[in-house]
PAZAPA-4460 file (N, C-alpha, C; in steps of 0.05 Angstrom, whole numbers, plus 32768, in hexadecimal, padded with zeros to 4 digits):
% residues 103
    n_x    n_y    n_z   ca_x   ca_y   ca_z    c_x    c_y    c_z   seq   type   mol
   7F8C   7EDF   7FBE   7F94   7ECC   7FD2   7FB3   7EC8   7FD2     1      X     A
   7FBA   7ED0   7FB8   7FD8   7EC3   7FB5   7FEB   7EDA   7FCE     2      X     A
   7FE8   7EF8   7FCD   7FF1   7F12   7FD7   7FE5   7F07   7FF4     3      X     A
   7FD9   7EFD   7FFA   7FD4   7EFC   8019   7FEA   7EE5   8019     4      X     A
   7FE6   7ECF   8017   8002   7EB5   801A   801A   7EC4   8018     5      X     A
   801B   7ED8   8003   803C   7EE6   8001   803D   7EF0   8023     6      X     A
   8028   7F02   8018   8032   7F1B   8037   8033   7F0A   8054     7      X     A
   8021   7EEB   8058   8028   7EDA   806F   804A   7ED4   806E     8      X     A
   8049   7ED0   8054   8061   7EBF   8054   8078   7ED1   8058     9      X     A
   8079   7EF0   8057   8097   7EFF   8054   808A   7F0C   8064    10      X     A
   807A   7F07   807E   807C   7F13   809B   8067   7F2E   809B    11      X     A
   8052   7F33   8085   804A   7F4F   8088   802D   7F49   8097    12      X     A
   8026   7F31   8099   800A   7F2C   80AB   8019   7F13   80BC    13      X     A
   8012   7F26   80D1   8018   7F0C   80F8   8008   7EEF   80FA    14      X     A
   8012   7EE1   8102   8007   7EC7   8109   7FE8   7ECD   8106    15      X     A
   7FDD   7EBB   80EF   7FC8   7EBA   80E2   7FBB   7E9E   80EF    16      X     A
   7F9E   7EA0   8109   7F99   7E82   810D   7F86   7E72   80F8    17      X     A
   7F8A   7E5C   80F8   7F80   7E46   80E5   7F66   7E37   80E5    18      X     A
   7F55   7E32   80DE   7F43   7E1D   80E4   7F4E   7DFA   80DF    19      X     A
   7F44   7DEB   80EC   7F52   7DD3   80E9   7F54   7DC8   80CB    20      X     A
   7F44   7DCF   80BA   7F4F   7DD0   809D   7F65   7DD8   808B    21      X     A
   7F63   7DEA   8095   7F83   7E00   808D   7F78   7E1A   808F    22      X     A
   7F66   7E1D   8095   7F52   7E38   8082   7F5D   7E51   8094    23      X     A
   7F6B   7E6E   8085   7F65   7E79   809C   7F55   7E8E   80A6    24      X     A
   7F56   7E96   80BA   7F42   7EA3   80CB   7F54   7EC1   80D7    25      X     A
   7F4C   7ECC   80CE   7F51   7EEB   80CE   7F4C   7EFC   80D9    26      X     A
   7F55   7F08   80EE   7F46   7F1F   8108   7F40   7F34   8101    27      X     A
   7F35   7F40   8107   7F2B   7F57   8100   7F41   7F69   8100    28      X     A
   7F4F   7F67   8112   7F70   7F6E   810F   7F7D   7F6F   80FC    29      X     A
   7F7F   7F58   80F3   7F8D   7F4A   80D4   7F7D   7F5B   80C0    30      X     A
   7F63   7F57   80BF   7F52   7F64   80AE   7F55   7F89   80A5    31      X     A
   7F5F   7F9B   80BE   7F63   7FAF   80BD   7F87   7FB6   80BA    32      X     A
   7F96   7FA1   80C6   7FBA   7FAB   80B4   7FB5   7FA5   8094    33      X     A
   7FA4   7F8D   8088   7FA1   7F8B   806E   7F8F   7FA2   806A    34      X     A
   7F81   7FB7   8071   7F7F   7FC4   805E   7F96   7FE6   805A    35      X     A
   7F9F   7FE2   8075   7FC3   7FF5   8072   7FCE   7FE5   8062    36      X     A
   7FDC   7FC3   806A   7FEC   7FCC   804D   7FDD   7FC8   802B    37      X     A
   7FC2   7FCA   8025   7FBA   7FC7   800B   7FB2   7FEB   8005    38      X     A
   7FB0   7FF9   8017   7FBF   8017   800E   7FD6   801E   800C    39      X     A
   7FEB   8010   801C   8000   8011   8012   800F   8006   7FFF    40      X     A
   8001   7FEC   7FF4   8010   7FE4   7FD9   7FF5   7FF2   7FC2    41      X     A
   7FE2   7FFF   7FC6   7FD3   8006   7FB5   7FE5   8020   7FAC    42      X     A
   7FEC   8031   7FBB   7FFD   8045   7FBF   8014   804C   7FBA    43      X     A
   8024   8030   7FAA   8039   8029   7F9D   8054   8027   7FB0    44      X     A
   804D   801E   7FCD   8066   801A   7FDC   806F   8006   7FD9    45      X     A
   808B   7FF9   7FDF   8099   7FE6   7FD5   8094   7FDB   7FE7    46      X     A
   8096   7FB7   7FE5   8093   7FAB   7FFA   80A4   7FAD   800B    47      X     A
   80C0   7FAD   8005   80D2   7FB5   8017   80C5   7FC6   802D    48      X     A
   80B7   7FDA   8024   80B7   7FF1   8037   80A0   7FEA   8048    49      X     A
   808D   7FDE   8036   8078   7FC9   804A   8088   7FC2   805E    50      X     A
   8092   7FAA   805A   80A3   7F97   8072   80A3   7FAB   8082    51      X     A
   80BD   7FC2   807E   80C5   7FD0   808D   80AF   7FE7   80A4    52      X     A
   8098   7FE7   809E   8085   7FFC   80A8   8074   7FE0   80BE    53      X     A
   807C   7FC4   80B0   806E   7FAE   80BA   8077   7FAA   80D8    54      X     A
   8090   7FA9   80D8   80A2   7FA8   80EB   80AA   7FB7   80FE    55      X     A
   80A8   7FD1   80F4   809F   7FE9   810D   808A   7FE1   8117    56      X     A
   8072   7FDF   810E   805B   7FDB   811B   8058   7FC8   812C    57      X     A
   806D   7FB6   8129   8067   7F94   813D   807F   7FA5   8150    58      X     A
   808D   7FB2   8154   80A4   7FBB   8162   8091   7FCB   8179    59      X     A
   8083   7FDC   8172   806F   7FE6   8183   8072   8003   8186    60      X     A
   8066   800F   8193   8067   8036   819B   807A   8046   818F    61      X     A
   8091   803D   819E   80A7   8049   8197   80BA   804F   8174    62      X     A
   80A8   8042   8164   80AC   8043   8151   8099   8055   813E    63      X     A
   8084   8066   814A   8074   8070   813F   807F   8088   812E    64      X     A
   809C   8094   8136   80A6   80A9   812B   80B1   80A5   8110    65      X     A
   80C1   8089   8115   80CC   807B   80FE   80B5   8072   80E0    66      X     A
   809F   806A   80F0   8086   8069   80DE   8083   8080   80CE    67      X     A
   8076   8099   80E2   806D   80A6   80D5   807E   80B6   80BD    68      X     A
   809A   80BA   80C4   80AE   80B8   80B0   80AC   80AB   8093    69      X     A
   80AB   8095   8098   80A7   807C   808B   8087   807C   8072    70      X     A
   8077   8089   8081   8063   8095   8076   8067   80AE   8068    71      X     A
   8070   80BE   8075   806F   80CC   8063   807A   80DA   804B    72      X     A
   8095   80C9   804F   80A5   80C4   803C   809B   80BB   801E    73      X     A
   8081   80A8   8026   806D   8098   800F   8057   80A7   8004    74      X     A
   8056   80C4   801B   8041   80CC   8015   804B   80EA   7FF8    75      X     A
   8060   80E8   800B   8074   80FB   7FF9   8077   80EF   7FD5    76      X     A
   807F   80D8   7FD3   8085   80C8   7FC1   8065   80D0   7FB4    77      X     A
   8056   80C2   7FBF   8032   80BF   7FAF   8032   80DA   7FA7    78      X     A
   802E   80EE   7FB2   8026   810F   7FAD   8038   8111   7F91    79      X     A
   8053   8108   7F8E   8061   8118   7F71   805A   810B   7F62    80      X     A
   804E   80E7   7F62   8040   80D0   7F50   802D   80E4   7F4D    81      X     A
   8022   80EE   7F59   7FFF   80FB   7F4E   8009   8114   7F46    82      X     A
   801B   8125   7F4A   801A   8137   7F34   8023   8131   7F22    83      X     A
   8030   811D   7F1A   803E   8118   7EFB   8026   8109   7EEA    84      X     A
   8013   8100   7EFC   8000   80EE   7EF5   7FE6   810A   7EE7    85      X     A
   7FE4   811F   7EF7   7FD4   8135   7EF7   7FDA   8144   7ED8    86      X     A
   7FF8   814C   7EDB   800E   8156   7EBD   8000   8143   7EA8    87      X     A
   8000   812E   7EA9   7FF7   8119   7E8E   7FE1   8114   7E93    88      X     A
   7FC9   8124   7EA4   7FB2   8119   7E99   7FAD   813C   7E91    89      X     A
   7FBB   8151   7E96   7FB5   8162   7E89   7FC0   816A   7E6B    90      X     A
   7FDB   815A   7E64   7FDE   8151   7E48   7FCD   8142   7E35    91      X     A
   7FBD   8138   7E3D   7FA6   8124   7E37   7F90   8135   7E33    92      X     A
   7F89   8141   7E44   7F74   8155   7E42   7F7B   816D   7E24    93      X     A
   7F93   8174   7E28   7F93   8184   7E12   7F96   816E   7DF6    94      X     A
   7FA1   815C   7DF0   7FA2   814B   7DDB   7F7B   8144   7DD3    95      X     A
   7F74   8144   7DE5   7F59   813A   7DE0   7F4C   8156   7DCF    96      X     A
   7F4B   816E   7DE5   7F38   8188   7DD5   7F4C   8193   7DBC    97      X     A
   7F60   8188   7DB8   7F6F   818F   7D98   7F69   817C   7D81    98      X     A
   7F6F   8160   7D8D   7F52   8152   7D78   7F36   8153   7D74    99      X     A
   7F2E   815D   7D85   7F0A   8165   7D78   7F13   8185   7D70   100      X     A
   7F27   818D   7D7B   7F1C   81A7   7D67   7F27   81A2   7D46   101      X     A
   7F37   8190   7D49   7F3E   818A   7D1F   7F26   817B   7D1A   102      X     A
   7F1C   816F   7D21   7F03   815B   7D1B   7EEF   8170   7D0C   103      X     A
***
């Protein structure tokens, strides 16, 4: 709950309406940019770059070039995280069959 109040609060989810309690009520809209940006911070993008992909999108069409840029720049970024991630689980793999073979 706390990451949704942030992301209201530094502009990355649009006018959120309320029930007369406070409670709020979330469009199916809202429901589907939260799950772009929770791949995108799952994905290790900075919020910065959130905002920034946030704000093309409220800008409208014409920004789709800038986006996909913007994307794939992250996507670029994730792909070398997973092969360095790939490298050390294949260091791992050999550490493991060199201890059972001294065993």
């Amino acid at each position: 709950m706390d990451t949704l109040r942030y992301y209201e609060r530094i502009g990355l989810i649009g006018d959120i309406a309320r029930t007369p309690t406070g409670q709020r009520r979330f469009s199916d809209e809202h429901l589907e940019w939260l799950g772009v940006l929770k791949c995108l911070r799952d994905t290790g993008m900075p919020v910065e770059q959130m905002h920034r992909f946030a704000t093309l999108a409220r800008e409208g069409d014409h920004t789709i070039p800038e986006r996909i840029a913007l994307l794939e720049a992250h996507k670029t970024a994730v792909d070398a995280r997973m092969d360095d991630l790939a490298a050390k689980r294949d260091y791992l793999l050999g550490k493991i069959d060199y201890y059972r073979s001294v065993s």
